[in-house]
C-alpha positions in Angstrom: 0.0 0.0 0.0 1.6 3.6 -1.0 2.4 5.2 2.1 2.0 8.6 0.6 -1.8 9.3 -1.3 -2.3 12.4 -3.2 -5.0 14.3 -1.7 -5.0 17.5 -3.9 -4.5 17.7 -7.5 -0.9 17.7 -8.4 0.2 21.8 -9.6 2.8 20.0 -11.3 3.8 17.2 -13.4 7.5 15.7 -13.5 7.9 13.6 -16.7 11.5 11.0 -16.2 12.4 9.1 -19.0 13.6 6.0 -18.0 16.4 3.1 -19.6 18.6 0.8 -18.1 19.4 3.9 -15.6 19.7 1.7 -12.0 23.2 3.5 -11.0 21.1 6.6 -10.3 17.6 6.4 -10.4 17.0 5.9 -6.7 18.8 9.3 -6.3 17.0 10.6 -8.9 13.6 9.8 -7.7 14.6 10.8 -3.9 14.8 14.2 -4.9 12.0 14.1 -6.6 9.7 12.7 -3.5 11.8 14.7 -1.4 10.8 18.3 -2.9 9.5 21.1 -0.9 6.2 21.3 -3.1 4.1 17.5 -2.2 1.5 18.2 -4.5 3.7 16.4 -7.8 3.4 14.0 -10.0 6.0 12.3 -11.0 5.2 10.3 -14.2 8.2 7.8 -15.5 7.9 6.2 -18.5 10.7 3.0 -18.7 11.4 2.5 -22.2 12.4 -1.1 -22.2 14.8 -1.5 -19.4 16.9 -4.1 -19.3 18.4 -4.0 -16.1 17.0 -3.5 -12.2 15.3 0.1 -13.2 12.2 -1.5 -13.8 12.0 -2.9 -10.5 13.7 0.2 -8.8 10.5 2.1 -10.4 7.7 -0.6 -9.3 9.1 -0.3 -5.4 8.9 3.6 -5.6 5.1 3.5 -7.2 4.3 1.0 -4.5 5.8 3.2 -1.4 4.1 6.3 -2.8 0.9 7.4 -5.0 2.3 10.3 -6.3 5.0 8.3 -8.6 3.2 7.1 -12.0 5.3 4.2 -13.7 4.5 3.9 -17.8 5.8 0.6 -19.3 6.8 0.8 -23.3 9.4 -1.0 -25.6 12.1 0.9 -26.1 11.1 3.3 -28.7 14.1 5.9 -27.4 13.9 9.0 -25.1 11.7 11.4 -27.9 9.4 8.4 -27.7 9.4 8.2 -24.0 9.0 11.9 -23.2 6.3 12.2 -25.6 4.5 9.6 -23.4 5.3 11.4 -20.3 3.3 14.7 -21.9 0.4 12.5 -22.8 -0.2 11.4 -19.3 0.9 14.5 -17.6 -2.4 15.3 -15.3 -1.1 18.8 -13.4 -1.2 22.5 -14.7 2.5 22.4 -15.2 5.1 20.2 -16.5 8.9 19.4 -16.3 11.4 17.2 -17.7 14.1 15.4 -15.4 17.0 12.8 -16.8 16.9 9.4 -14.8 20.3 10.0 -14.0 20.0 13.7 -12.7 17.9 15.4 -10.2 16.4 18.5 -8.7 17.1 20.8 -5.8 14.0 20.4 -3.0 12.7 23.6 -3.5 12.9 23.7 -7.4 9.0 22.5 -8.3 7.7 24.9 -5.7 9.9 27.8 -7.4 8.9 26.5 -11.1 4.8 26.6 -9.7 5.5 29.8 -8.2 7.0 31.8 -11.3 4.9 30.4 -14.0 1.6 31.1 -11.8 3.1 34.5 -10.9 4.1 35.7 -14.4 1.4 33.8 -16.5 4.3 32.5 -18.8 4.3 29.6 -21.1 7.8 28.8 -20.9 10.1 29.1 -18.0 13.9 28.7 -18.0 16.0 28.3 -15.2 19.3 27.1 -14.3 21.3 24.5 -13.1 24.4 22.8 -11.3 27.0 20.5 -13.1 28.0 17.2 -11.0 30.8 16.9 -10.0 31.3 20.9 -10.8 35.0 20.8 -11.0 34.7 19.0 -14.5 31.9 21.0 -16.2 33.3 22.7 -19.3 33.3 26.5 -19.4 30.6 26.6 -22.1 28.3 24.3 -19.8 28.5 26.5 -16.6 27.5 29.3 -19.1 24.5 27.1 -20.3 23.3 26.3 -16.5 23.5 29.5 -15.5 21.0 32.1 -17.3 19.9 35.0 -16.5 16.8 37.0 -15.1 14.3 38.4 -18.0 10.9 38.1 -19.3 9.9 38.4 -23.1 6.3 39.0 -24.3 5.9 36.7 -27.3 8.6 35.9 -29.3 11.6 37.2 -30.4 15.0 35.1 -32.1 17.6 36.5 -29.0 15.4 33.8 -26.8 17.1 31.2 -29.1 20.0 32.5 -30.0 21.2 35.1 -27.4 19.8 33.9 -23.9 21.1 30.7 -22.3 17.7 29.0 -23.7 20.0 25.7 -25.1 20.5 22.8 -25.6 18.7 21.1 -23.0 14.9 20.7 -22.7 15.5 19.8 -18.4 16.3 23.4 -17.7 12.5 24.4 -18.9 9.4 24.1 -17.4 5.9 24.4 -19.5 2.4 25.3 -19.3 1.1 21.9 -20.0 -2.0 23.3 -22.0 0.5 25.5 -24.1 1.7 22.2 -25.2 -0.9 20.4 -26.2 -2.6 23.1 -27.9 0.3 24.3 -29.9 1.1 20.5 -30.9 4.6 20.6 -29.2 6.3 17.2 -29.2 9.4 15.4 -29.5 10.5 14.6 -32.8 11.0 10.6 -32.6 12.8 10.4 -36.2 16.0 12.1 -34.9 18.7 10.0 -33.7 20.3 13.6 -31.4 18.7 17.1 -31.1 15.8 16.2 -30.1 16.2 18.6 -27.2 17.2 21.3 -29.3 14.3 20.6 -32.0 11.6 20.9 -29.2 13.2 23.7 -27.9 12.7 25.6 -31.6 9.1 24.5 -31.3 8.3 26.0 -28.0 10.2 29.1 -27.8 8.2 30.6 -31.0 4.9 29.8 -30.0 5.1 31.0 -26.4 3.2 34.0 -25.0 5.2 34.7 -22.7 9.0 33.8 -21.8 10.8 33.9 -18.6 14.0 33.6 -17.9 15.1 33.1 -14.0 18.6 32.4 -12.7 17.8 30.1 -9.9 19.6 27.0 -10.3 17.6 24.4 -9.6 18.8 21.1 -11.5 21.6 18.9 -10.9 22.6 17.9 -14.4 25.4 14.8 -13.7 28.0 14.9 -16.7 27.8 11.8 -18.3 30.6 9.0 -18.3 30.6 7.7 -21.9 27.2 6.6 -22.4 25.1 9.6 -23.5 23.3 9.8 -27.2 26.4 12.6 -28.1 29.1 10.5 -26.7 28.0 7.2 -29.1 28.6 9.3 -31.8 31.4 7.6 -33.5 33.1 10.1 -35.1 32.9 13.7 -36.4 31.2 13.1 -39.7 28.5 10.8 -38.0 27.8 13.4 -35.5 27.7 15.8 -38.6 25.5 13.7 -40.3 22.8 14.2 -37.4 23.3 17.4 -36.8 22.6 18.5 -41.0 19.0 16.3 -40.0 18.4 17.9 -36.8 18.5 21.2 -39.0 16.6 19.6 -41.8 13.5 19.0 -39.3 13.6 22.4 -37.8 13.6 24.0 -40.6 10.5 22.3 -42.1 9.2 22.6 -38.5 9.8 26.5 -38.9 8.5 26.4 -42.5 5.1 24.6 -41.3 4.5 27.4 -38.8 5.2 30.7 -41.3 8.5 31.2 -39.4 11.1 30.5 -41.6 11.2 33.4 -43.9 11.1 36.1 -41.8 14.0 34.6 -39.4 16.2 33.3 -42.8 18.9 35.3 -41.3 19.6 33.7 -37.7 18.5 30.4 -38.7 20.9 30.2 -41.8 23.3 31.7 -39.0 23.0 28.6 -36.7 23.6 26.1 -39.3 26.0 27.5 -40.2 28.0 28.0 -36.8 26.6 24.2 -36.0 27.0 22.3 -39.3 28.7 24.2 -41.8 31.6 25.6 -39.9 32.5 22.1 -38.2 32.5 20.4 -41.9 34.9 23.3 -43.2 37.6 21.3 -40.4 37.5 17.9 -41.8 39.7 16.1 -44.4 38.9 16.9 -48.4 36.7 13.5 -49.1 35.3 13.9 -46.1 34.3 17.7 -46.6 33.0 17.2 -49.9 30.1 14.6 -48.7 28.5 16.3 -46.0 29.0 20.0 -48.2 26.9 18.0 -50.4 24.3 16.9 -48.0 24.4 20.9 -46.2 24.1 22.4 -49.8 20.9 19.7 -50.0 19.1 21.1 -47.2 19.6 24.6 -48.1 18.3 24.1 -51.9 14.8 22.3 -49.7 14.1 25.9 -48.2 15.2 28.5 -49.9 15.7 29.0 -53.9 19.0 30.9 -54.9 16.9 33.8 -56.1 15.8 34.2 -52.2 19.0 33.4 -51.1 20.3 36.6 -53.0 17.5 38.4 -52.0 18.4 38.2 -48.1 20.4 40.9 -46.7 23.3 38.2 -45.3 26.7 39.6 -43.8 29.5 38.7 -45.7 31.1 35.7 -43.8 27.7 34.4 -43.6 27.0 34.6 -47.4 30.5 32.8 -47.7 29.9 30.0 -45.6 26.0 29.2 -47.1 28.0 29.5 -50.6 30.6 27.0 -48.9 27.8 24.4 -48.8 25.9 24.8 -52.0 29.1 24.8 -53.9 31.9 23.1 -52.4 34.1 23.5 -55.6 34.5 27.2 -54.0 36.7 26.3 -51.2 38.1 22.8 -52.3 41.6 23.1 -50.8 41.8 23.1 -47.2 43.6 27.3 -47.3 40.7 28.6 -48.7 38.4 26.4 -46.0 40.5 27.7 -43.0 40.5 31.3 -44.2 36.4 31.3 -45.0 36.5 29.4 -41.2 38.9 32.4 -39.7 36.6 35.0 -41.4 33.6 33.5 -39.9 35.0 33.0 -36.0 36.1 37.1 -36.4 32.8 38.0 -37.2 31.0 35.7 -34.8 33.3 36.7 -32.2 35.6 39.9 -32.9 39.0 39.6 -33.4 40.5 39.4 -29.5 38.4 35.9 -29.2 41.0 34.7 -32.0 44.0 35.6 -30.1 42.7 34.5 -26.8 42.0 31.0 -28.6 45.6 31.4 -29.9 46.8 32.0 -26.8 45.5 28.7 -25.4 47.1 26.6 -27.8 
């Protein structure tokens, strides 16, 4: 018999996606039961465990009420999360990684802002475990800071620290069903970041607070990014993460009017890391990059957008490779690029690093 019953509607709904994670789903799930707010439901979907997480999950829905336990094959995390939305019951909604977990007051501080400020979409930070190894760029990501935005606007995506991570947000659960927000299951990495281009756009209202309220444990080896064998592969994915948000974009009458910072982020995520590789190995993906550019955009619009010069250069890079075939000419359109991303003193302090 559960020891804990929920007596009051739950004001928020905690969806954990769940496979072969027994190392550190007890811990995960302690914080969880353990948060400041009771009223939570915390729905986990296992998506075909193979190991003791399946029974880890049955004890905890036993022990307490408030701990909903979903059963799938393993159809991957998209899948999973996707299920987790579905069944979501409270006002509000969350995602936490079996193998992570939240401060105790954190759902009591999510409740609290959304109700206060009536947003869609809140995004908050987070603390890297064990700190001392957390990359520069990830204590930058985990640690946003306090604004609001009415509606949308592209520095959400591309200026605030809104990315990569769907765990650091926390949702109106309504705004997501009626906007048709999911996961998209077809792709293999970035289905964080695709969801994330979803959401941001439709949103009524964004806020942005810098209370850091997830502990985000820096995986070992075994996460989606790390089985990426090598550079190209991850490339690979990354050219079809753009592909989908881009038709995602086009679907919703986005694309057009935001040509400019979305060609920008394929190129600083795609485009620029293809420029490093070998000749052959440049020359393929190019080919795949200039392919999803020629499915959005015909040259004529191309020409017609008002595109910096490095820019220009780089989306030329992909639809014609034959432009910067020798590896000087792709390290010089690469140097041009970083300068104007990131003015010329973030070159020499790169140097400077070795």
């Amino acid at each position: 018999m559960a020891l804990e019953h929920a007596s009051h509607s739950p004001q928020i709904s905690v969806v954990v996606p769940v496979y072969n994670s027994q190392d550190y789903l007890q811990e995960c799930l302690d914080s969880l039961l353990a948060q400041t707010l009771r009223d939570v439901e915390i729905v986990c979907i296992d998506d075909g465990s193979t190991d003791a997480s399946p029974k880890i999950l049955a004890a905890a829905a036993a022990a307490d009420a408030r701990i909903c336990v979903i059963t799938q094959e393993n159809r991957g995390v998209s899948a999973a999360r996707n299920a987790g939305i579905a069944r979501a019951r409270a006002p509000y909604l969350c995602f936490v990684d079996a193998d992570d977990a939240l401060e105790p007051h954190a759902c009591e501080r999510m409740v609290d802002e959304l109700s206060r400020s009536q947003a869609d979409v809140l995004v908050y930070g987070g603390q890297a475990v064990p700190e001392e190894q957390a990359p520069a760029w990830l204590r930058m990501v985990l640690s946003p800071r306090n604004a609001e935005y009415a509606g949308f606007h592209p520095d959400i995506l591309f200026k605030e620290q809104s990315r990569p991570y769907v765990w650091k947000t926390a949702y109106r659960t309504k705004f997501l069903h009626e906007n048709q927000i999911a996961f998209n299951e077809s792709l293999a990495i970035g289905e964080d970041q695709a969801f994330l281009f979803d959401a941001f756009p439709c949103a009524r209202k964004t806020v942005f607070v810098s209370d850091k309220l997830y502990r985000y444990r820096i995986p070992l080896g075994n996460s989606a990014m790390a089985r990426v064998d090598d550079a190209g592969t991850l490339l690979e994915k990354q050219i079809e993460l753009a592909r989908a948000v881009f038709a995602s974009w086009e679907a919703r009458g986005l694309l057009a009017r935001y040509a400019s910072e979305m060609l920008d982020w394929f190129a600083d995520m795609a485009v620029f890391e293809t420029l490093k590789l070998d000749d052959a190995s440049f020359a393929k993906l190019a080919a795949q990059e200039g392919d999803v550019l020629r499915s959005f955009w015909t040259p004529e619009q191309l020409d017609a957008l008002s595109l910096p010069r490095p820019l220009r250069s780089m989306c030329e890079a992909a639809l014609d490779p034959a432009r910067v075939r020798s590896a000087s000419k792709r390290k010089r359109l690469m140097i041009r690029y970083y300068v104007w991303k990131n003015g010329l003193g973030a070159v020499f302090k790169r140097l400077s690093r070795g």
